[in-house]
N, C-alpha and C positions, 0 to 999 in steps of 0.2 A: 504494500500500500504506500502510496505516494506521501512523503513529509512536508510536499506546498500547504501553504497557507493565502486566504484570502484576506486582499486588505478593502473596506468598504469606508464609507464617510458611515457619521453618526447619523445623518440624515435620511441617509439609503439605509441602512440599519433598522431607522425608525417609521420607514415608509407605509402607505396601507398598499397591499399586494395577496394575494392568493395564488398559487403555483404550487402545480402536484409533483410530488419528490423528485420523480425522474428530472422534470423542467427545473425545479429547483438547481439540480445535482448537477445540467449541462451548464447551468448560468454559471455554479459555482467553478467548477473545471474550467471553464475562459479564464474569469476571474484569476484564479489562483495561477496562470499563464501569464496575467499581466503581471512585470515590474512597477511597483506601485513609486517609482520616481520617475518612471519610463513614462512618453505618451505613447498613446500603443494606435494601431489602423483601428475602424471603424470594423475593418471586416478579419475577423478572425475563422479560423480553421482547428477542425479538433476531428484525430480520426476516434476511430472504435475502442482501437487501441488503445490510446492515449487514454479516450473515458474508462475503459475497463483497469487501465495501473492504475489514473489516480485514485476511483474507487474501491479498489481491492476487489473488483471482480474477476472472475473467469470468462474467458472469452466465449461465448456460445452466439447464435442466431438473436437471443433474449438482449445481447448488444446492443444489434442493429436498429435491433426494434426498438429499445429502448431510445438512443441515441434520435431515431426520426421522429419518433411520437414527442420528444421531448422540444427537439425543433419545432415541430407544429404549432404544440402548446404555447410556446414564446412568443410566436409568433402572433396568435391570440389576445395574449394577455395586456395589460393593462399595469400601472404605478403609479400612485398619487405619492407625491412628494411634499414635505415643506420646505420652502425656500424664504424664509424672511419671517415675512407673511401673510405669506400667500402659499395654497398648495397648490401644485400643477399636477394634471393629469399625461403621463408621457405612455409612448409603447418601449417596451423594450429593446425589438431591434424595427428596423426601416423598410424591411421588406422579408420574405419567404425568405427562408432558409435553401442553400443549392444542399443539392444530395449526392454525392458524384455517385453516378451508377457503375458497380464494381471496384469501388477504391475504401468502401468504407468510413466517407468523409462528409464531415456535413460543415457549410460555410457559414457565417452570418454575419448581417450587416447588423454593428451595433448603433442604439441610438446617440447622440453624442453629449444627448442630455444625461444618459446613463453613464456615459463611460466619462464623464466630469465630477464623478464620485468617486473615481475607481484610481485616478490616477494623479499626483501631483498634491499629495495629500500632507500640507506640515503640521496641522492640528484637526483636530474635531475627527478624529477616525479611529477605527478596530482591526486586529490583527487575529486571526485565530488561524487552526489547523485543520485544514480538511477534510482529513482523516475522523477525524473527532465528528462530522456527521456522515461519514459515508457509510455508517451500518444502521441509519434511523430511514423508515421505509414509507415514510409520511408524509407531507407539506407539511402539516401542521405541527408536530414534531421540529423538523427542520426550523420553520418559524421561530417558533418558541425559542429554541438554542441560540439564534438569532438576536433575540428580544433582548434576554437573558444576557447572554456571553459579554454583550456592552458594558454592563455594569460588574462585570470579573473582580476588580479591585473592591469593590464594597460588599459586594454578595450576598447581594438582598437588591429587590427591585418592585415598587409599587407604584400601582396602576389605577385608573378608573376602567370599570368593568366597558365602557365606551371606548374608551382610550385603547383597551386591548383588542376589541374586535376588530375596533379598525386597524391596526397594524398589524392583525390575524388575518384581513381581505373580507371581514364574513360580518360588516356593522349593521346590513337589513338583515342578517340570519339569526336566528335560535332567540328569539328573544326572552324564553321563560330560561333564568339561569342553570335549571334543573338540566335542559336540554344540550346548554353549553357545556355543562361539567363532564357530561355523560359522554357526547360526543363527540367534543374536544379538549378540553383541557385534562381529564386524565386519563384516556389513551397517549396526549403526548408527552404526560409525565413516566408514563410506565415508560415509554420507549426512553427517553433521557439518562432515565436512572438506569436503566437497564442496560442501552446502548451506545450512551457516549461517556463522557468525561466529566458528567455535573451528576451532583447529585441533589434533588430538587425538593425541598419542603411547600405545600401551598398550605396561604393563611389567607381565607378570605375573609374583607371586610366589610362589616354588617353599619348601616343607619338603620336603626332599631331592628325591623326582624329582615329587611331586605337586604342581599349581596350589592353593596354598587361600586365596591374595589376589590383588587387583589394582590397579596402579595406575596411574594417568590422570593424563597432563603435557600440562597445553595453552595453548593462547594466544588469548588475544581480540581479533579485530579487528574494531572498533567502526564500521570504515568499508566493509567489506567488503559488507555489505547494506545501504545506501544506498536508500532510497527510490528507485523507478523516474524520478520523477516530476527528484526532486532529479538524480539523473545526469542525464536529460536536459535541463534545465532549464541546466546547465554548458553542452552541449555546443551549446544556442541561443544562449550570447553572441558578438555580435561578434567580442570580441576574445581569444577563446581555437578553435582550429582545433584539435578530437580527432576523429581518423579510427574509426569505429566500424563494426561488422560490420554484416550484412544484416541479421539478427535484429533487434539494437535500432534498425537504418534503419528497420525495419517499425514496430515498437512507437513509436517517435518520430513517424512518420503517424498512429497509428492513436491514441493518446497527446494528444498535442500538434499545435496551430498557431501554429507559430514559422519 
């Protein structure tokens, strides 16, 4: 699994957006392409390959697939941003995505409103590792880590229950909170705690008996997703003996020859 990390503005961080994990996943892989001192083209290329190391996938058909549908998405979707204040509604890229037929490559023109968060950045921005959401299989998941990870230094981060939806993409959805808990907010607690690097408390906050904040206490453990490669790479020395499960006995054959 790849040790790029993405660097974004707090803005784009804080934006309202909805995108399903895969979409998420190809935005993130440009991103994390870009030199964030560098100005980068408009139009960036990313083959299968490439998506499959950073994400720690295996190469299969489920790729390609992924890789196009994910372009489509993008393609689709929509970001309201704050700028001052004012929020703008932008697309993310300018046109379809090219698909090379037989090369496994898919193009995209980015918007240049997007990529003016992404790049020349000497304050107000986030650095994380991309690794750390490549095994959450959600948008909303990914979101959240998103939301969250900005505030790493204080580790703790409170919201109006409005305020979240919108930066979740979903502020006409769910509006009886019962419905938002259930169907969003903690599936993509389970996956956080589960599958990345944070480990996530919710405390929601009550005006007498109704929810109309929330607040998020977590902890970062920088070691917890460890490159595959790196774990395994410990457990070939000599002179260190860690007993490991059948799972990683497999992945270390199939991995490595050590």
């Amino acid at each position: 699994m790849s040790n790029l990390t993405v660097t974004k503005s707090n803005a784009l961080l804080d934006a309202s957006y909805q995108l399903s994990a895969r979409a998420q996943k190809l935005m993130l892989c440009c991103v994390a392409k870009i030199h964030p001192k560098d100005t980068p083209s408009p139009q960036m290329s990313i083959t299968a390959s490439e998506y499959a190391e950073i994400l720690g996938m295996d190469m299969s058909d489920d790729v390609y697939r992924d890789l196009h549908a994910a372009a489509d998405a993008l393609f689709d979707a929509y970001i309201s941003i704050k700028e001052g204040d004012t929020t703008k509604r932008y697309r993310w890229v300018q046109e379809d995505a090219i698909k090379h037929t037989g090369e496994g490559t898919v193009t995209l023109m980015w918007s240049n409103r997007i990529l003016r968060h992404l790049h020349n950045l000497n304050r107000g921005f986030k650095t994380y590792h991309i690794k750390h959401i490549a095994n959450l299989d959600t948008g909303h998941a990914i979101r959240l880590y998103e939301i969250l990870i900005k505030f790493e230094k204080t580790g703790w981060r409170e919201m109006s229950l409005a305020d979240f939806k919108a930066m979740m993409g979903i502020a006409d959805k769910y509006p009886l909170y019962k419905n938002l808990n259930t169907w969003v907010i903690k599936p993509a607690l389970k996956q956080l705690n589960k599958s990345s690097n944070l480990t996530v408390k919710l405390i929601p906050k009550k005006k007498g008996r109704k929810i109309v904040g929330l607040r998020f206490e977590f902890k970062v453990d920088n070691q917890i997703q460890l490159d595959l490669d790196d774990i395994l790479a410990q457990k070939c020395t000599d002179s260190v003996k860690i007993e490991i499960d059948d799972n990683t006995r497999k992945l270390k054959e199939k991995y490595l020859d050590c």
